[in-house]
C-alpha positions as a Markdown table, in Angstrom:
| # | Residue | x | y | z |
|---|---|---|---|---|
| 1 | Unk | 20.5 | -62.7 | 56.9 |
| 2 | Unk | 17.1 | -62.5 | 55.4 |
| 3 | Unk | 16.4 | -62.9 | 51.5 |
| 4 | Unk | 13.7 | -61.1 | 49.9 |
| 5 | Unk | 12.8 | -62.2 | 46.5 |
| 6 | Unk | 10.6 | -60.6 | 44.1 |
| 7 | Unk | 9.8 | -62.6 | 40.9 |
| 8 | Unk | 7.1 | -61.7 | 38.0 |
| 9 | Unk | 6.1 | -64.3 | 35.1 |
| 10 | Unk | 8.3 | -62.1 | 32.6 |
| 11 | Unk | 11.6 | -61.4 | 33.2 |
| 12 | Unk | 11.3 | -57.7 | 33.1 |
| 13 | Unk | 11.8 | -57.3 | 37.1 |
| 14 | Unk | 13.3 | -60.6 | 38.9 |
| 15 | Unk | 15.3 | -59.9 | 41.8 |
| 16 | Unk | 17.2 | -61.4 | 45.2 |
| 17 | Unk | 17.7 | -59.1 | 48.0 |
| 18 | Unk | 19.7 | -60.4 | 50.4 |
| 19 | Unk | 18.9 | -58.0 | 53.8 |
| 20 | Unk | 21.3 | -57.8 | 56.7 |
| 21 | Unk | 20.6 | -59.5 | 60.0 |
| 22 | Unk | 20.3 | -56.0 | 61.9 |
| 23 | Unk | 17.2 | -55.5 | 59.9 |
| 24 | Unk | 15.5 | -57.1 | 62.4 |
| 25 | Unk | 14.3 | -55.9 | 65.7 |
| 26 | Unk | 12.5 | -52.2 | 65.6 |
| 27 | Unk | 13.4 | -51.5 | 62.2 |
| 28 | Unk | 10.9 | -52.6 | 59.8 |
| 29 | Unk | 11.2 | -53.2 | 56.0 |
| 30 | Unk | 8.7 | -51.8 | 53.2 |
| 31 | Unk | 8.7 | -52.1 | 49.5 |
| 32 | Unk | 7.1 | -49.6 | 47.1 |
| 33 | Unk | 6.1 | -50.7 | 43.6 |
| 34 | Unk | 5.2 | -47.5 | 41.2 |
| 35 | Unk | 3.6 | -49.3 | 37.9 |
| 36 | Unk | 3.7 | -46.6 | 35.2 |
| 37 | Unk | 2.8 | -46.4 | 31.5 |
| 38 | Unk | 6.3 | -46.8 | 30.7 |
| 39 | Unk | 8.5 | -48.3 | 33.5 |
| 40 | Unk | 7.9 | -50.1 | 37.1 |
| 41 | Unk | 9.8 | -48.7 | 39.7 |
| 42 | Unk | 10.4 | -51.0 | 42.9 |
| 43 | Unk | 12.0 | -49.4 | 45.8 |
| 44 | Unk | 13.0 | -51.3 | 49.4 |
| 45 | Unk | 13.3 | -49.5 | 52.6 |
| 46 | Unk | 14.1 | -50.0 | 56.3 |
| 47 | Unk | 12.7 | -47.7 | 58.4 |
| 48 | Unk | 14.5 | -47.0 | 61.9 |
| 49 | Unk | 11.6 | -45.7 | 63.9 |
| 50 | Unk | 13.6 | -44.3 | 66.6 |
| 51 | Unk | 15.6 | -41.9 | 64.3 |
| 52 | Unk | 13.0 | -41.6 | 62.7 |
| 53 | Unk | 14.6 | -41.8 | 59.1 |
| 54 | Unk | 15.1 | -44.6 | 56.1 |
| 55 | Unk | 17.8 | -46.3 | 54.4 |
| 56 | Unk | 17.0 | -47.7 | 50.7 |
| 57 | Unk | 18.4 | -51.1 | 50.8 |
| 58 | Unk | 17.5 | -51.9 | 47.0 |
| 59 | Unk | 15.9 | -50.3 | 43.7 |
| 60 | Unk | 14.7 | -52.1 | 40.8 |
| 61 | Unk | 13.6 | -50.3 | 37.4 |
| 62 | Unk | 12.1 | -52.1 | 34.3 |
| 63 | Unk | 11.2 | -50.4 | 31.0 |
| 64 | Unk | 7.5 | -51.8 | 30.1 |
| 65 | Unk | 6.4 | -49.5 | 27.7 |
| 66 | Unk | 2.7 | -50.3 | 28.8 |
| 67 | Unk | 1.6 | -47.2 | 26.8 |
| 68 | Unk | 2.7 | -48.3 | 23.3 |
| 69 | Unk | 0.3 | -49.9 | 21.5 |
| 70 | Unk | 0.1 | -51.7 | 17.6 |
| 71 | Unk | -2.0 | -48.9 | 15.6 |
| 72 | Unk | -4.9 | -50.1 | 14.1 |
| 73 | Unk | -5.0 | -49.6 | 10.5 |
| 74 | Unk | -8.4 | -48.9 | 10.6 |
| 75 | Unk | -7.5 | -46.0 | 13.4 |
């Protein structure tokens, strides 16, 4: 078994995957990260070339509200 970890300075996305042994071999293993205004989205994938086709192995979702800001009272 392999262990993936992802880990930011906040604790807004900190995560252990734990991925099985058979994900070795052909199949590979991708993550996407989607940083919004609002939320980051982190999805993690093995791809099985030979199908060809994907299985998500984890998901991770964090509310960041990147887009609110303090208003300036001057604004």
């Amino acid at each position: 078994m392999t262990n993936l970890v992802c880990e930011s300075k906040t604790p807004l996305l900190t995560s252990s995957i734990h991925l099985p042994s058979s994900a070795t071999g052909d199949d590979r293993i991708l993550a996407a990260i989607d940083v919004g205004t609002n939320s980051i989205h982190m999805v993690v994938v093995k791809i099985q070339p030979t199908l060809p086709a994907f299985t998500i192995i984890a998901r991770e979702k964090a509310t960041v509200r990147l887009g609110d800001r303090d208003k300036r009272p001057d604004a």
